[in-house]
N, C-alpha and C positions, 0 to 999 in steps of 0.2 A: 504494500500500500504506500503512496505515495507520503511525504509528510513536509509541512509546511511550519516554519517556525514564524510565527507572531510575534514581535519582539516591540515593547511598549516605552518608553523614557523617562525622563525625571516628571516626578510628578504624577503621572497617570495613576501611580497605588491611591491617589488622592479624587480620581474618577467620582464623580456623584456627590464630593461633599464642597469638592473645590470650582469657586465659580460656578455656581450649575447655574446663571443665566448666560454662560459660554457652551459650557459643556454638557449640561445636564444633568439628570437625577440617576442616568445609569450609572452602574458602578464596572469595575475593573471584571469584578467576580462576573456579572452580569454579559460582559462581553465577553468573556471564555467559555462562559456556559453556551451563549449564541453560536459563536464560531467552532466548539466543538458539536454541536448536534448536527450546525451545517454541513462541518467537516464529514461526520460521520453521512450524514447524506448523499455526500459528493465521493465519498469514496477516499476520502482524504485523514491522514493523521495528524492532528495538531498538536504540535509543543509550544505553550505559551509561555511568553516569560517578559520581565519588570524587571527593570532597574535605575537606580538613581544615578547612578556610577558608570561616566561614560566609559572606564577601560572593561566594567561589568560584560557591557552591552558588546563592543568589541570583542570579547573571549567568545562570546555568544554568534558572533556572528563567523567567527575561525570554528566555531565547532560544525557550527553548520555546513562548511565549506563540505564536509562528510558525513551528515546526516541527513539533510534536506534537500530538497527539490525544486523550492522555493523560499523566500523570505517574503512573507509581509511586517514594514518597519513603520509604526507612530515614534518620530524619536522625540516628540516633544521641543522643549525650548534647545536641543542641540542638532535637531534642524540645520538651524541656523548658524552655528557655531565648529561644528566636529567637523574638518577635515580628517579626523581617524577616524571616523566610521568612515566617511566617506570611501576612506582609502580602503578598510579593513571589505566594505561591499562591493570593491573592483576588485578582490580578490575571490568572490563567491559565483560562480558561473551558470548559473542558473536565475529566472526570474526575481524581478525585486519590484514591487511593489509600495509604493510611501504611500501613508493614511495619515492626514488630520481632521480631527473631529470639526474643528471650526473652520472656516475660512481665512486662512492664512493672508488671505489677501486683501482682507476687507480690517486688519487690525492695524497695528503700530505697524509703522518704514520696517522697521529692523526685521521684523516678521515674515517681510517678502520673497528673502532670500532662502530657498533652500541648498545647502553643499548637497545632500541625500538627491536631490531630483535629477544632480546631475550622471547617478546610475539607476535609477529606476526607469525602468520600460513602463511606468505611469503611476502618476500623483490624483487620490483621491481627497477631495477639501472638502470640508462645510454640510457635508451629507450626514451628520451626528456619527455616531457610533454603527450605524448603519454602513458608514465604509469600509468596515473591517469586512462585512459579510459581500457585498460587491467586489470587494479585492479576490476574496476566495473563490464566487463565482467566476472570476474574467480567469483564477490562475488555472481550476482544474481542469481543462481540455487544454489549457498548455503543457501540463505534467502530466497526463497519460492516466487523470482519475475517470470515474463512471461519468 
């Protein structure tokens, strides 16, 4: 079975309490529970994982380089900032996928830049928590799920 790692950034443990007239009242728990049922629909195995800690996020995404088929990545506020991830996701050869819950583009300047979008084969904004489950749909007929 194919398996997809969801990998979420600083702050997102904070899903549903933080800002929810940005974000909402879902929580973290809540979009794994979604994206694993989907997963499980699509024929897909999902490894979810949080962290605050951008070299966290980076180990996570070197482990993938051998366990996944894809990456879907919300990096959060290092988005904007991480040339290591950026770098650590040109080393994963498989789909990549960026999610943010809000529209990136509709906030603060500093907001607009993604490092992350310049390897993702596509950027979901502004579609809530609902982009995670759109991300999964567009990956499985790329990775060989049902």
């Amino acid at each position: 079975m194919p398996t997809v790692y969801i990998l979420n950034g600083p702050n997102l443990n904070l899903l549903g309490q933080r800002q929810p007239e940005i974000y909402g009242s879902t929580t973290l728990a809540d979009v794994e529970r979604a994206c694993t049922e989907l997963g499980h629909e699509l024929g897909i195995e999902i490894r979810f994982f949080q962290s605050n800690h951008e070299g966290v996020i980076v180990d996570t995404i070197h482990e993938a380089r051998h366990e996944a088929n894809a990456i879907v990545i919300n990096p959060g506020a290092l988005t904007h900032t991480s040339v290591a991830i950026l770098d650590a996701l040109n080393t994963f050869d498989a789909p990549v996928i960026e999610v943010h819950i809000s529209n990136i583009h509709k906030r603060e300047s500093f907001r607009h830049h993604s490092y992350v979008s310049l390897r993702a084969e596509g950027v979901i904004a502004g579609l809530g928590t609902n982009g995670y489950l759109m991300a999964l749909r567009h990956i499985a007929p790329l990775i060989g799920a049902r």
